[in-house]
C-alpha positions as CSV (number, residue, x, y, z in Angstrom):
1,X,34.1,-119.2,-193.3
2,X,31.7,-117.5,-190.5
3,X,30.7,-117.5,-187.7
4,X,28.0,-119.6,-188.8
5,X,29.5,-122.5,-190.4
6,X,31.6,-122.8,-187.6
7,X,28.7,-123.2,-185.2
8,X,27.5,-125.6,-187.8
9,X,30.8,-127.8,-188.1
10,X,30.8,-127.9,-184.3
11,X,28.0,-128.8,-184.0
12,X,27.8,-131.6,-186.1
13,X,31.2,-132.8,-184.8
14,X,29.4,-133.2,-181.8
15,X,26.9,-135.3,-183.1
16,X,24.2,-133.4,-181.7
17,X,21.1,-132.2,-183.2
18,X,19.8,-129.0,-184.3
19,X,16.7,-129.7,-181.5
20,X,18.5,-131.5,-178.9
21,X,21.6,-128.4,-178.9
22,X,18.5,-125.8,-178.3
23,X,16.6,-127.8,-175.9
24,X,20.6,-127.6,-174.0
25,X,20.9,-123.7,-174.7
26,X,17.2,-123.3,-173.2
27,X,16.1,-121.8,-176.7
28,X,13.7,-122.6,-179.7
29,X,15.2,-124.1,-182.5
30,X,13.8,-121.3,-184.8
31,X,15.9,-119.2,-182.7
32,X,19.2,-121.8,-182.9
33,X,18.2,-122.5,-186.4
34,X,18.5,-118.6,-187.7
35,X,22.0,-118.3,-186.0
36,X,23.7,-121.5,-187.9
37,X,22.0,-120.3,-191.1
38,X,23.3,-116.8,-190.5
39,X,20.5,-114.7,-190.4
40,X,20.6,-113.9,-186.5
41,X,23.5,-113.2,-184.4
42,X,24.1,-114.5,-180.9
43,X,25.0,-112.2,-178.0
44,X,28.8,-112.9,-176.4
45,X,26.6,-114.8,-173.4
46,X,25.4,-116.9,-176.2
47,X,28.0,-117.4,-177.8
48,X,30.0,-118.5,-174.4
49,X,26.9,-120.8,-173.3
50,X,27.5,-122.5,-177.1
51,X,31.3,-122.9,-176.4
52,X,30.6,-124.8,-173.0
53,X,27.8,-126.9,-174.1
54,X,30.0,-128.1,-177.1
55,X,32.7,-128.4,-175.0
56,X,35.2,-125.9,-176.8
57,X,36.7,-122.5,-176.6
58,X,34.4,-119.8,-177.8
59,X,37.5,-119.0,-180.1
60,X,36.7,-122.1,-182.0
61,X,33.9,-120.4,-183.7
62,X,36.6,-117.2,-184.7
63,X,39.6,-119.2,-186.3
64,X,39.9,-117.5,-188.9
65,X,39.8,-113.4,-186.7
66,X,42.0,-115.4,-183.9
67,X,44.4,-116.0,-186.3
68,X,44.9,-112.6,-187.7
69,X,45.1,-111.3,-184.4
70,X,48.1,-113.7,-183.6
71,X,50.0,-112.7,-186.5
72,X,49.4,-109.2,-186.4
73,X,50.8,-109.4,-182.6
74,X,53.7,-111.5,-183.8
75,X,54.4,-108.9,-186.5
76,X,54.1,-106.1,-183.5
77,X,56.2,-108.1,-180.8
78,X,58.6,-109.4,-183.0
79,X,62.0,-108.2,-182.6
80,X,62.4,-106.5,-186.1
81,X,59.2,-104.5,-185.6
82,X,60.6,-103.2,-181.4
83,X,63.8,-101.8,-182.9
84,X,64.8,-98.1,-182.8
């Protein structure tokens, strides 16, 4: 999944509307509208403004990149990877 369909799922598990989550962001719903269908991305402001609004983590909408970078740090900090 993207970015995208993560705004979408959060969204929706919100229970708000397309219109009523603009009208919060202070942008058109065209505008809103092209970044949960994919065809615009949001600045990190945005994206952060989103997050709060919703009432979640801005991380929520990168599960799948947050996850990578935990495992690749695991793999980098774990003890078989820092010996000589």
């Amino acid at each position: 999944m993207e970015f995208h369909d993560y705004l979408k799922a959060e969204r929706e598990k919100a229970g708000i509307t397309q219109k009523e989550l603009s009208s919060r962001l202070e942008i058109g719903r065209s505008t809103y509208s092209m970044y949960e269908s994919g065809a615009r991305q949001p600045d990190p402001a945005m994206i952060k403004k989103m997050a709060k609004v919703l009432g979640i983590s801005a991380n929520s909408f990168f599960p799948d990149t947050m996850r990578e970078i935990e495992e690749r740090s695991t793999y980098l900090y774990s003890s078989a990877a820092l010996e000589i």
